[in-house]
Each structure stands twice: as structure tokens, then as C-alpha cells.
C-alpha positions, 0 to 999 in steps of 0.5 A: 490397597491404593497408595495415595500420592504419586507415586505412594507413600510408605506408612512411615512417610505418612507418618512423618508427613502428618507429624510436620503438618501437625507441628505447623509445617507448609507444604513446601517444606514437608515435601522437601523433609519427605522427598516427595512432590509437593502435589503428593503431600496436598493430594494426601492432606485434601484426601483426609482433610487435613486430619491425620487418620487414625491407626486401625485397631485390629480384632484380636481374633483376626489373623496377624501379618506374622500368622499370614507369613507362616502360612504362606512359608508353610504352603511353600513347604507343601504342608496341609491345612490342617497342619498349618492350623495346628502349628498356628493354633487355628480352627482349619476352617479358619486357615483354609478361607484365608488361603482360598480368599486370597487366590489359593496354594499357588498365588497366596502372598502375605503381604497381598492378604494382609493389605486385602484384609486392612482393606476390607477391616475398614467400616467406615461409619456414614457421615452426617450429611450422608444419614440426612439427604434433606439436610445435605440438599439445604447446605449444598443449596445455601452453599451454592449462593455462597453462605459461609458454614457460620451463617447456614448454622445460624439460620437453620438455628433461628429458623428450624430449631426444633427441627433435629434433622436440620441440626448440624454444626459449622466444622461439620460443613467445614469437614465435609467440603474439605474431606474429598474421600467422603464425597458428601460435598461435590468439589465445585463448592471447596471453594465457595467458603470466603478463604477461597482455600483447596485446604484448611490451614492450620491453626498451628500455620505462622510466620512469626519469628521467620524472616517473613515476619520481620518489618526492616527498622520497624519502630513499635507503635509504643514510641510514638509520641504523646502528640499522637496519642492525644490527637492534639495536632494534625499530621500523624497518619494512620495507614493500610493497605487495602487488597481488592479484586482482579490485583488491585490495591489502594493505600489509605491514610487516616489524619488521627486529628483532623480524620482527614482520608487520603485515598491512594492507588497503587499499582502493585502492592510491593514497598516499592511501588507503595512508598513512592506513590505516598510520597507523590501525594504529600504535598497536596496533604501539606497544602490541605493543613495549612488551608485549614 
């Protein structure tokens, strides 16, 4: 069975990878907790989509890696079959497929079967969109002209209510775009959702309490004064910065009396860059208040 991740990632790698993610982790800070590439941790996330697979259960009548281990110390010792199957408590028929399925008396390894066997225990139910090929087709085309999972759901909804072979829900499209293993969603369209994300973030993903968080001598909104509040005098600004396309950015400033708007274009979105350009833009405002 192929390793995911460059080069591979041991099973307690993994383990510990989807733990870190699970508790909120980025990429970046994952990759150095595990020792490995950053590119081998998305390529892991994107591969299950961002949901940590789960553990395989095996049969209880299935051969066990402690079983496949005595049989492969017993072929090296020369014992039959039939002997091995006695000593495991085994039908011979039973021993003599495991070793002939995995490449005889002389190429049988117990670890190779035993990753061979995961391999071939795994069934994979198929996925919704995959029983559905009409109903893939509508979401692949709505897709295409850029329609959010929300609103697919909603017209099939209102349009196609009765229909049942047109019902599916929001995070099923969200899965299905983000689990590359599935192949139901063609990777052209991963970015066709308004985010623009390879991956889903996670719900537990925040910079709250890090340094990235934390406005210098930043003053709560609750001290403003009572001016303010009441919008009795002119001269309080509320302000935002507005993130448009191609890097570009513009502050606007909102006065909450007189609803003047101020409209300021900035060429970087950086304090730097921002505070300065208000600044050359206040004594045209003072002029306007004192017009008025």
C-alpha cells in the first residue's frame, strides 16, 4: 500500500498529524511538530479532505500480523502447511492461500501480506454523487458558473423538491470538491467556492490570544464617549478597510452624525501605508464641517 506524503508518513506520524490539525494546528506549525515538508502535510489533509480517516476494523476471522509472522518464521524453518495450520489452529486451506497469494514459500513476507491484505480489506462505499450521475452533472454544471454549495442546495430545494434523486445537502458538495481520493468532483472546480481554498479550514483555525491578534494600545470600543454614542456632534469616524481585487484597497471613513463618507485609496493595505493616507485627507474633512 502507497504512503501519502513525501517521502511517507509512518502511521504514527499520521496519527499525530490529524491530532495537531484536529486541535486547530496550521500547516506550518504541523510540519515542524512532525518533521515533515509542509507540502507533505496539505497533500495528506487534501487527500482525505481534511477529515482524519478512520481506523480500519478487521474481521475476526481474518489472519492477524502476529499470524502472518509465525507463518512466515515457519516457512523459513521448512515446516508444511499443514503443520503451520495446526500450530495456528487453522483450516490448511486457509494457510496455504495466504502463502500462495502473496508470492509462495520463497518470496512470503509478513509485513507485505499484511499491507496487501489492509489494502484489499478496504470497500469503500461509493459516494452520493458517484450513485447519482444526473445528479453530479447539475452540481458540476451550477459549479462551473460559480454557484456556492448554499445556493445549488437551495434551487434544487425550490425547484426539484419532490424529486428525491435531486436531494443532497451543502457539506456533501463541500466534501466532494475537497476529498481529491473520491474523484467525484474534477480538481478544476476546488476553486470555484467564494474562499478560493485548496482546503477547508478548520472550525477550530484562530488567532485569538496569538501575537497576530493583538491591536498595539488598541482602545475597546466601550470608552468611547457618550458624544459618540449619541451621535450628537460631528467628527467620530467609523472606519474599514476595504480588500478588492488585483491588491487593491481603499479606507473609508463613515461621520456617524452628519453620515458623511470619505473614500481613501491606499496603495498597500499595511498601517504604514493606511495611516498616512487618512492623514493627508483630514483637512479637506475639517473644511467640509466648518462649510456646514
Amino acid at each position: 500500500m502507497p504512503k501519502i506524503g513525501r517521502p511517507g508518513m509512518s502511521d504514527e506520524k499520521k496519527e499525530e498529524l490529524w491530532r495537531r490539525w484536529r486541535a486547530g494546528e496550521l500547516i506550518a506549525v504541523i510540519s515542524r511538530a512532525t518533521g515533515k515538508a509542509p507540502g507533505s502535510v496539505f497533500t495528506l489533509l487534501k487527500y482525505h479532505g481534511d477529515l482524519a480517516p478512520e481506523p480500519h476494523k478487521a474481521r475476526s476471522d481474518h489472519l492477524t500480523p502476529v499470524e502472518r509472522e509465525a507463518i512466515s518464521r515457519a516457512i523459513v524453518s521448512g515446516d508444511s502447511v499443514r503443520s503451520i495450520a495446526s500450530a495456528l489452529g487453522r483450516a490448511p486451506s486457509t494457510v496455504s492461500r495466504e502463502i500462495n497469494r502473496n508470492g509462495g514459500r520463497y518470496a512470503y513476507r509478513a509485513a507485505t501480506a499484511q499491507e496487501r491484505a489492509g489494502a484489499q480489506a478496504k470497500r469503500p462505499k461509493p459516494r452520493l454523487l458517484q450513485r447519482r450521475p444526473a445528479l453530479r452533472e447539475r452540481v458540476v454544471s451550477m459549479l462551473e458558473d460559480e454557484w456556492s454549495p448554499e445556493q445549488i442546495v437551495g434551487y434544487l430545494r425550490l425547484h426539484h423538491r419532490d424529486d428525491e434523486e435531486l436531494a443532497i445537502s451543502h457539506e456533501t458538495i463541500y466534501r466532494s470538491i475537497y476529498t481529491t481520493r473520491w474523484g467525484v468532483i474534477p480538481q478544476k472546480l476546488c476553486k470555484r467556492p467564494r474562499t478560493r481554498r485548496p482546503i477547508r479550514k478548520n472550525k477550530q483555525h484562530s488567532v485569538k490570544g496569538q501575537w497576530r491578534s493583538q491591536i498595539i494600545d488598541a482602545r475597546p470600543i466601550e470608552d468611547r464617549p457618550a458624544s459618540a454614542e449619541e451621535r450628537s456632534v460631528t467628527g467620530h469616524m467609523e472606519g474599514d478597510l476595504v480588500i478588492g481585487s488585483k491588491n487593491s484597497q481603499v479606507a473609508t471613513l463613515v461621520d456617524r452624525k452628519a453620515r458623511y463618507l470619505t473614500i481613501v485609496q491606499t496603495p498597500t493595505r499595511h498601517t504604514t501605508s493606511v495611516v498616512p493616507a487618512l492623514v493627508r485627507n483630514m483637512p479637506g474633512w475639517i473644511r467640509h464641517y466648518v462649510e456646514v
